[in-house]
N, C-alpha and C positions, 0 to 999 in steps of 0.2 A: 723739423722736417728730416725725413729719411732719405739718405743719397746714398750710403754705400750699397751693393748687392750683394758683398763679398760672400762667400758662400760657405756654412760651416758643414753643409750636409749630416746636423744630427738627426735623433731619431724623431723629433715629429714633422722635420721635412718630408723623410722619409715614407714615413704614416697617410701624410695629407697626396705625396705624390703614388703611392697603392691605393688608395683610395679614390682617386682621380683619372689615375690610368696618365699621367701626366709629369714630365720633367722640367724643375723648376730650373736646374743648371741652364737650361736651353734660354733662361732669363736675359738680353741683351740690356735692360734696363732705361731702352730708350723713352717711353712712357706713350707707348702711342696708343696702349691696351689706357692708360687715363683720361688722355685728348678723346677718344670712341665713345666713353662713357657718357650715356645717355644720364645717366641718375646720380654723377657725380658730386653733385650739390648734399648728397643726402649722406653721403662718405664720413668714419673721421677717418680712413687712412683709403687715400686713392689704392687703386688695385696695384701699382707696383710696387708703391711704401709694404701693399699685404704680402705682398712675392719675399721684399727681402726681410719681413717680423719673420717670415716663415721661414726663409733662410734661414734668419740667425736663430732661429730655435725657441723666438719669441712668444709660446703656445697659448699662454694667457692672454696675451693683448689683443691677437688674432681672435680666440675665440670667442670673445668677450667683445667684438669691437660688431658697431653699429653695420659696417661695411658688407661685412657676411650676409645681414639679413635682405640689407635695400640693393644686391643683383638681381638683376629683372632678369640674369638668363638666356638676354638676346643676342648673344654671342657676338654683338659687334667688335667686341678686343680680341677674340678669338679670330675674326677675319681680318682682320689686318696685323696682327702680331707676326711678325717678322719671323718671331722664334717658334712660330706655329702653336703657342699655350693655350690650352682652352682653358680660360678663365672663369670660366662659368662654369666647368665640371670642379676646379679647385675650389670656390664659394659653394658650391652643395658637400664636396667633403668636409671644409668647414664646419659649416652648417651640422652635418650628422657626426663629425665628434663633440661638438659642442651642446648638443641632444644628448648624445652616447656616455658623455662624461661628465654631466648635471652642469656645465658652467652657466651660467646666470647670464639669456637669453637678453640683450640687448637692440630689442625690437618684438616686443611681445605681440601687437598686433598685426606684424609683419608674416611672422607664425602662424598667429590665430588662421589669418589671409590663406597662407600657402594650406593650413588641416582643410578649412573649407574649401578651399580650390579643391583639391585631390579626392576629398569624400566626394563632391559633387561627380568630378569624371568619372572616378569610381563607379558610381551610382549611374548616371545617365551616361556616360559617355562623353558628356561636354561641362562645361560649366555653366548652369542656365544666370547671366547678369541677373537677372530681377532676385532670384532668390537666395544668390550668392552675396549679394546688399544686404538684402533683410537679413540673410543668417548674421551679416557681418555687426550691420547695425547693431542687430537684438543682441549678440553677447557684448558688444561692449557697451551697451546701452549705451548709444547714439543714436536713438530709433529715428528722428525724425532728418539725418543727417543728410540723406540725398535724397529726401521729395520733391522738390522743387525739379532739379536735374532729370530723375525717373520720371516723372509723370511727363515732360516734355518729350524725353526719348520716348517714353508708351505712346504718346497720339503721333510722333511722328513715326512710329512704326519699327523701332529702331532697338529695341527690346520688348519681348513678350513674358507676359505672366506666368506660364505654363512652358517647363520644357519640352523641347520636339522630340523626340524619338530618332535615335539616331541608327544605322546599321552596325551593326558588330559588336554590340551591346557583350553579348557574350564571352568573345575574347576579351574585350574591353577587360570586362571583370574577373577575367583570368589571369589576364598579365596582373592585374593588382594582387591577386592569391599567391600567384609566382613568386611575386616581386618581395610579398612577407611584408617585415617592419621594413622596410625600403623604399614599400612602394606608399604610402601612406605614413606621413611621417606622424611616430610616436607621441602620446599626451605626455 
C-alpha cells in the first residue's frame, strides 16, 4: 500500500500535470477522490496511490497500471476533492502518454471501447448502443455476448437499430478535425 504523498516534483509529474492543466502539490491525500470512486473495484492502484506513483516520479507503474484505463470520467473525485484535482483530466493525460510512448496498454479492450465510442460521435454525433455492441463484440469476437440483454432492451424500446440523426452534425465533426490525434485516440 501506498501512504506517503511526499512530493518529488520531477519531470513526469510535471508532464502529466501540463498535460492536465492540473496541480498535483494541491494533493491533501485524504482519499476521498477513492471513497467517490464508482469503478474502484476494477483499480490496481486507487486514484491517490496514482497521485503519489505520479509524485514520486513512478512513470512506469502509472502507465502501465490497469487504473488509467477503468476511469469512467465521471468526475465524481473531482467534485468532492477538497484540493479541487480533476482526476479524470489526470487518467486521460495518462492515458495519452501511455499511447504517446508505446507503454504496453493494460486494458486493451477498455481502449478498443473508448476508439469505438469516439468514431461513433465522430461520425453521428452520438454513440448509437446497438452498434456500438456489435462493433465491440465483432472485434473481439464475442459476437453473441450481449443478445440476450439487446434484444430485451430493443422490444422494450430502450435502444434502436438505426442511429437518429442528431443537430450539429457538422461542428460535431469539426471539433474532431480541430481536435487532430486528440480528438480520436491513436491505433
Amino acid at each position: 500500500m501506498l501512504t506517503s504523498l511526499t512530493a518529488f516534483s520531477g519531470d513526469f509529474q510535471r508532464e502529466v500535470e501540463a498535460r492536465s492543466g492540473q496541480n498535483l502539490d494541491g494533493c491533501l491525500g485524504c482519499g476521498t477522490c477513492t471513497g467517490s470512486c464508482p469503478n474502484i473495484s476494477f483499480y490496481d492502484y486507487s486514484p491517490r496511490e496514482l497521485i503519489a506513483l505520479i509524485r514520486r516520479g513512478e512513470k512506469k507503474r502509472v502507465l502501465e497500471s490497469r487504473s488509467i484505463w477503468y476511469c469512467l470520467g465521471c468526475y465524481t473525485c473531482e467534485e468532492r476533492c477538497p484540493g479541487g484535482i480533476g482526476l479524470s483530466r489526470v487518467m486521460d493525460a495518462c492515458r495519452e502518454l501511455c499511447l504517446k510512448e508505446k507503454y504496453a496498454v493494460n486494458g486493451e479492450r477498455v481502449l478498443l471501447f473508448h476508439r469505438l465510442f469516439l468514431a461513433q460521435l465522430a461520425r453521428y454525433g452520438r454513440a448509437p448502443e446497438a452498434l456500438l455492441a456489435l462493433q465491440f463484440n465483432f472485434r473481439t469476437k464475442d459476437y453473441f455476448r450481449d443478445l440476450g440483454l439487446g434484444r430485451k432492451m430493443f422490444l422494450k424500446g430502450k435502444i434502436k437499430l438505426f442511429p437518429e440523426r442528431v443537430s450539429g452534425r457538422k461542428e460535431i465533426r469539426s471539433f474532431f478535425r480541430e481536435a487532430g490525434p486528440r480528438g480520436v485516440l491513436p491505433e
